[in-house]
C-alpha positions as CSV (number, residue, x, y, z in Angstrom):
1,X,54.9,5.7,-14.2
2,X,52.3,8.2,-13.6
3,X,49.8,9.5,-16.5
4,X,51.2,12.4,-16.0
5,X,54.6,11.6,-16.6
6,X,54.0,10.2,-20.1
7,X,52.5,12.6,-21.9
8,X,52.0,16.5,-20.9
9,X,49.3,17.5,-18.3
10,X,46.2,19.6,-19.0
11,X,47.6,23.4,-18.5
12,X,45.9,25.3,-15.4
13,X,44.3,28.7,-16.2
14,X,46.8,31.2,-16.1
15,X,44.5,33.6,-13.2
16,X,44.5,30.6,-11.0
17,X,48.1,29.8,-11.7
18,X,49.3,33.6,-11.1
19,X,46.8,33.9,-7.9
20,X,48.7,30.7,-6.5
21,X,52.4,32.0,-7.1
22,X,51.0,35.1,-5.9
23,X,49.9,33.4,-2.5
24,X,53.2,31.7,-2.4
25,X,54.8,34.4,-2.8
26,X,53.3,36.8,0.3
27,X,54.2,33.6,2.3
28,X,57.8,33.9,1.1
29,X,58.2,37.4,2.0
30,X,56.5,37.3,5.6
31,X,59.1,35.0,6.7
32,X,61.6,37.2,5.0
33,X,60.3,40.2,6.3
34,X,62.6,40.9,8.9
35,X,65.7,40.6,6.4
36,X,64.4,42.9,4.0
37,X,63.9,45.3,6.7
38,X,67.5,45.4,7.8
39,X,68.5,45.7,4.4
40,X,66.3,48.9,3.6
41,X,67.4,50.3,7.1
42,X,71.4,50.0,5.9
43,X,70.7,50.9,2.4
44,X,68.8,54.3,3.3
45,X,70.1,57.1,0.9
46,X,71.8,55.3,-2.0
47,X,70.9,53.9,-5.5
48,X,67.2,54.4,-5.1
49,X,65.2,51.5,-6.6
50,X,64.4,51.5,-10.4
51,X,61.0,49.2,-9.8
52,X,59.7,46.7,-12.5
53,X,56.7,47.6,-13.5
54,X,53.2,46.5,-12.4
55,X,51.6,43.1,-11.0
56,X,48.9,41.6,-12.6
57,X,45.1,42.3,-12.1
58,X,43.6,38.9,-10.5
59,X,40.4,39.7,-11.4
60,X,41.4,39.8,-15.2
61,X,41.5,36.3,-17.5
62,X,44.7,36.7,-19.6
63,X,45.5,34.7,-22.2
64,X,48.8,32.3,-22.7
65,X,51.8,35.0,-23.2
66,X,49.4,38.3,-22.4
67,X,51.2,39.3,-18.9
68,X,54.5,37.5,-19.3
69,X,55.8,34.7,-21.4
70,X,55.9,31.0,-19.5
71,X,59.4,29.3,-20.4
72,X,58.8,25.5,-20.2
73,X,58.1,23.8,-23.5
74,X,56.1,20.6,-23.6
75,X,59.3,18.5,-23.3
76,X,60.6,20.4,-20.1
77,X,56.8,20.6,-18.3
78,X,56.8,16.8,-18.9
79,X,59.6,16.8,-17.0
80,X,59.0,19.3,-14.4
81,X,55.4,17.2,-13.8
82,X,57.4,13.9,-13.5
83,X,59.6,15.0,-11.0
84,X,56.7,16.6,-9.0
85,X,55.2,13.3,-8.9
86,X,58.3,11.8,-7.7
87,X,58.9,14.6,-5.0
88,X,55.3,14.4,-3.6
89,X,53.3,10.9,-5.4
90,X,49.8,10.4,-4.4
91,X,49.3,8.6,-1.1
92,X,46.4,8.1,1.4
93,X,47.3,12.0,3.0
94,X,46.9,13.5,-0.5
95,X,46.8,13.5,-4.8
96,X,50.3,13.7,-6.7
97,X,51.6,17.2,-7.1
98,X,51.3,17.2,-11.3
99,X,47.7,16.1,-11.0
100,X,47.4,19.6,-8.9
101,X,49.4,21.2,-11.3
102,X,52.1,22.1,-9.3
103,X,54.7,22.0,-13.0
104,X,52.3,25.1,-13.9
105,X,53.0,27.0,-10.5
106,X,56.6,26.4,-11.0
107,X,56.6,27.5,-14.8
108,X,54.3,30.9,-13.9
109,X,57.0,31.4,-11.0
110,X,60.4,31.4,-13.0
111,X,58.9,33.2,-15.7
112,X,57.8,36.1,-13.1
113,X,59.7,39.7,-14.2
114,X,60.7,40.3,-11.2
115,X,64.6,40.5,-10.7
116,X,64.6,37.8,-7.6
117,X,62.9,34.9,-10.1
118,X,66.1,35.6,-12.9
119,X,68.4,33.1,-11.6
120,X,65.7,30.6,-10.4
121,X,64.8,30.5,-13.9
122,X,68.1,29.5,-15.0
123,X,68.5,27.2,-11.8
124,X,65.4,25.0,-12.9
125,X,66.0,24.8,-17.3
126,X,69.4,23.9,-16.4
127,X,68.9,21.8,-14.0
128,X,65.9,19.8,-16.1
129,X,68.3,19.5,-18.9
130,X,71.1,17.9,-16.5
131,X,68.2,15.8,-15.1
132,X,67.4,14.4,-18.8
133,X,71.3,14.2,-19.5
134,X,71.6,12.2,-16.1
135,X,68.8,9.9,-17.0
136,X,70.2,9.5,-20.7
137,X,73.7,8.7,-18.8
138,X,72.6,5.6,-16.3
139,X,69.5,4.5,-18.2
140,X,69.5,5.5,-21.8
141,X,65.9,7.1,-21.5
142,X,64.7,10.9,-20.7
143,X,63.4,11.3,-17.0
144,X,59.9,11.3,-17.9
145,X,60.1,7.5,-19.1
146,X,61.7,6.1,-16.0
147,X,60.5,3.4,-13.6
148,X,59.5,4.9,-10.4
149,X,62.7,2.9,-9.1
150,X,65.2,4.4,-11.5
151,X,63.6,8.0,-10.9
152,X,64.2,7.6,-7.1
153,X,67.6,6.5,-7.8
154,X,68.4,9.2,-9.1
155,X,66.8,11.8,-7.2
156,X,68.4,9.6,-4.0
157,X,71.5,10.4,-5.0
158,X,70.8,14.6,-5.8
159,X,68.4,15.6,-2.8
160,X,71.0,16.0,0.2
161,X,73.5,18.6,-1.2
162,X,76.0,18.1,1.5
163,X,76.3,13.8,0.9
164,X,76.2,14.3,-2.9
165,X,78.7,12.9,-4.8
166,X,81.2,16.1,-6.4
167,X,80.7,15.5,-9.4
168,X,76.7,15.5,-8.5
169,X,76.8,19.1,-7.3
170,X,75.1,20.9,-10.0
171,X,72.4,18.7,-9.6
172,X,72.0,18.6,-6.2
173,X,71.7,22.3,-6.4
174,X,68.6,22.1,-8.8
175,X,67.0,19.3,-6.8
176,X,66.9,21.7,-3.8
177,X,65.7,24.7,-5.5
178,X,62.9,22.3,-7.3
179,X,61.9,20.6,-3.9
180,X,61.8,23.7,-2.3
181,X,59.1,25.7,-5.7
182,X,57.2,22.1,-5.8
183,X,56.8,22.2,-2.1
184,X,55.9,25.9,-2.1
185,X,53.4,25.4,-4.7
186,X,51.8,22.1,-3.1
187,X,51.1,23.0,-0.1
188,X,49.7,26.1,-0.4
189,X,46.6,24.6,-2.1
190,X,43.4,23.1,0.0
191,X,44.7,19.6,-0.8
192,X,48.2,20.3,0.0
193,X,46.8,22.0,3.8
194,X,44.3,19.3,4.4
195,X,47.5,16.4,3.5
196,X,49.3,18.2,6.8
197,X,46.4,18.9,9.1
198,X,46.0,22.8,8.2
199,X,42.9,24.2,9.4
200,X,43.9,27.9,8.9
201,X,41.2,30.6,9.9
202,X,38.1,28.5,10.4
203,X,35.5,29.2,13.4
204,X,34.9,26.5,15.8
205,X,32.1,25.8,17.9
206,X,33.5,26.0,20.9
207,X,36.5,27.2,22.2
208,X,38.1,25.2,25.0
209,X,40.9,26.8,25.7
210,X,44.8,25.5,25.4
211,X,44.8,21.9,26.5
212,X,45.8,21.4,29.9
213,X,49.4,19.9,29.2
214,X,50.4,23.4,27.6
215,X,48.9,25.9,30.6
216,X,50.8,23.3,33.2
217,X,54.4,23.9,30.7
218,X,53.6,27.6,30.6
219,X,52.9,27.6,34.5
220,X,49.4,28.9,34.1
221,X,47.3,25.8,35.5
């Protein structure tokens, strides 16, 4: 078990942690883009949209509960970090997702006001509180003090939705939604980037060119 699986992590400062879902969130809708766009083009002319209000300023500090309130309690963000931990554990390409505090990206993104992040919200305190009643079920002990083994067991049997059992469904529904907001959230930090080769937008020295074995596919060499 991980340290931060036994007791609750440090909380991240809310700027950073509403900067990061931010981030992960511009990602989302550039791949999304094109989507939206049809929708807008066939929607043109009706209901016109009520809006939400405003985003936050980034270059304001807020304090706990100043923009929106966060929904985990200490019980479910124990949780949330153990399962983080046993989505993406540390290993030689990179640190555990709680110790990067990927439980507070996940807890500023479903407790977002914007319409989209509603059901999400319910998706994930649902599907924390099945997790805990699963855990209770096979083992007799909340998530947060499993093995590593019995963890993986259970996550094993949740994390391909079309080979879970029936009667696994609901679960297998959360897992994917949580996989999908702990991925998001790791791998949009340095460490998560460096653990997958990422440069990004960084000068080099020299440029070379393509290498050789892509100008002879593309018929240019």
């Amino acid at each position: 078990m991980t340290p931060a699986a036994s007791s609750s992590p440090q909380r991240m400062d809310r700027r950073i942690a509403i900067k990061w879902m931010m981030t992960a969130a511009a990602s989302t809708a550039l791949l999304e883009s094109t989507t939206l766009l049809a929708q807008n083009s066939a929607g043109a002319g009706s209901k016109p949209a009520t809006g939400y209000g405003t985003d936050p300023d980034l270059l304001k500090s807020y304090r706990p509960g100043e923009l929106w309130p966060l929904t985990f309690n200490e019980a479910q963000r124990a949780t949330a970090a153990a399962l983080c931990d046993t989505i993406i554990p540390e290993d030689a390409d990179g640190p555990s997702a709680s110790s990067l505090k990927v439980q507070d990206f996940i807890d500023e993104w479903i407790s977002a006001p914007y319409p989209e992040h509603a059901a999400e919200n319910r998706t994930i305190i649902d599907g924390l509180a099945w997790l805990d009643a699963e855990s209770q079920k096979r083992f007799r002990k909340d998530f947060v003090k499993l093995a590593a083994n019995e963890r993986n067991a259970i996550c094993d049997d949740i994390c391909s939705g079309s080979k879970a059992k029936p009667a696994l469904a609901r679960g297998a529904q959360f897992f994917r939604k949580f996989r999908d907001l702990a991925a998001g959230g790791y791998y949009t930090t340095p460490e998560g980037m460096k653990a997958i080769g990422y440069v990004g937008n960084v000068a080099l020295a020299k440029f070379e060119g393509p290498p050789p074995e892509v100008l002879q596919r593309l018929g240019l060499a």
